[in-house]
N, CA, C and O atoms as a GROMACS GRO file, in nm:
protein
   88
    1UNK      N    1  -0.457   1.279   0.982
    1UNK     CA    2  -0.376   1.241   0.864
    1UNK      C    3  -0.451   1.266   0.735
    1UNK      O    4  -0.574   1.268   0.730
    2UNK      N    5  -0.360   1.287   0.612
    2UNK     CA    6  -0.447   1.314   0.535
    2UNK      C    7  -0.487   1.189   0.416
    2UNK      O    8  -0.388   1.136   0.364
    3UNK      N    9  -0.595   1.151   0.381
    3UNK     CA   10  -0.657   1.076   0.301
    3UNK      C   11  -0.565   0.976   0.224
    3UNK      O   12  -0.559   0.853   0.220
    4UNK      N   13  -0.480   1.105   0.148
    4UNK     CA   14  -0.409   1.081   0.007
    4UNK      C   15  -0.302   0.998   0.071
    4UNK      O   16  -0.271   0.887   0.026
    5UNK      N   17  -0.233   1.065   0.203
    5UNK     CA   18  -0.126   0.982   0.265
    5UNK      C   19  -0.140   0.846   0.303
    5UNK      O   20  -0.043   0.770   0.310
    6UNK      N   21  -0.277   0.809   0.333
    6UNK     CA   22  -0.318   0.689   0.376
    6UNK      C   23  -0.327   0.578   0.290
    6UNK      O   24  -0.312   0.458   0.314
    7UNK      N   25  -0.369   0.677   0.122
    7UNK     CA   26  -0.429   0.564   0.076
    7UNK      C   27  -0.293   0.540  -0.011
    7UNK      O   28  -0.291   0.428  -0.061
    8UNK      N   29  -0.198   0.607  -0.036
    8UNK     CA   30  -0.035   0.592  -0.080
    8UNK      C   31  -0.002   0.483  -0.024
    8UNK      O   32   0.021   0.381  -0.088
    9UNK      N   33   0.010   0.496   0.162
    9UNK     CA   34   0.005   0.402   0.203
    9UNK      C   35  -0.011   0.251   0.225
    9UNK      O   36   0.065   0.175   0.286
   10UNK      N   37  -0.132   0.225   0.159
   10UNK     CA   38  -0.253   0.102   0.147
   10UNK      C   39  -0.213   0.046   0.049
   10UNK      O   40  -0.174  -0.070   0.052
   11UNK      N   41  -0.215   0.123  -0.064
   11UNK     CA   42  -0.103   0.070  -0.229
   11UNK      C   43  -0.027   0.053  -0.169
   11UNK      O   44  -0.063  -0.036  -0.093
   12UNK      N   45   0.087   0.087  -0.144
   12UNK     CA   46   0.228   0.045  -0.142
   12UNK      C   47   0.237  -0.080  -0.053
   12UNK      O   48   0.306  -0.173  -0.093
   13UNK      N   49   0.184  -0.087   0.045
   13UNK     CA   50   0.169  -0.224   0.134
   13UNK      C   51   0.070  -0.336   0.055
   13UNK      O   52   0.050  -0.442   0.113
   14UNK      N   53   0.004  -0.312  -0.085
   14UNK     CA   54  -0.074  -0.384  -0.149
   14UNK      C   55   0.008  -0.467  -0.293
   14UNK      O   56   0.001  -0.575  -0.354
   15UNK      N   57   0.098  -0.314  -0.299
   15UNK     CA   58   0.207  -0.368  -0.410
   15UNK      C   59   0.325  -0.480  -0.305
   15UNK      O   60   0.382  -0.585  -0.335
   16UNK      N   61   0.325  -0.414  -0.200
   16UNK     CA   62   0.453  -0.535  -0.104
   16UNK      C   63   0.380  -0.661  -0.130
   16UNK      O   64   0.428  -0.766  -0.172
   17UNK      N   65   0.216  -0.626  -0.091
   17UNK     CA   66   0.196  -0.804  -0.043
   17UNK      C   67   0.183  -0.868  -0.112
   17UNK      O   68   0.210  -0.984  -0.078
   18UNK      N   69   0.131  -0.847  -0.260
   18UNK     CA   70   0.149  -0.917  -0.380
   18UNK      C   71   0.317  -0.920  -0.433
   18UNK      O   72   0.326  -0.997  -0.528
   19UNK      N   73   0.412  -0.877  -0.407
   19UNK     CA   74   0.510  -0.916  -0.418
   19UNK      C   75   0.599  -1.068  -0.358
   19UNK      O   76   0.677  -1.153  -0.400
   20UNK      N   77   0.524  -1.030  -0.229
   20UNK     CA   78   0.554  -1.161  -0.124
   20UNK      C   79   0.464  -1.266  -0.135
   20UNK      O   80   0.498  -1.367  -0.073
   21UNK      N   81   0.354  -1.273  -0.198
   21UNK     CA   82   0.300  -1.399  -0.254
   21UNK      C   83   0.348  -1.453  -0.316
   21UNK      O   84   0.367  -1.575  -0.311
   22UNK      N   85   0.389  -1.362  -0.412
   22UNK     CA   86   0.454  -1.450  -0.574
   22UNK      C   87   0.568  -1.566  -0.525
   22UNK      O   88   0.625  -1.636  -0.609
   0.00000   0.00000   0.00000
């Protein structure tokens, strides 16, 4: 896999989980 896809990845599940804290 490539890097960039992963780390897109990692943000977007970082932007979810701070969403679901709030």
């Amino acid at each position: 896999r490539e890097i960039i896809e992963i780390l897109q990845y990692d943000l977007k599940m970082d932007l979810l989980g701070t969403k679901w804290k709030q």
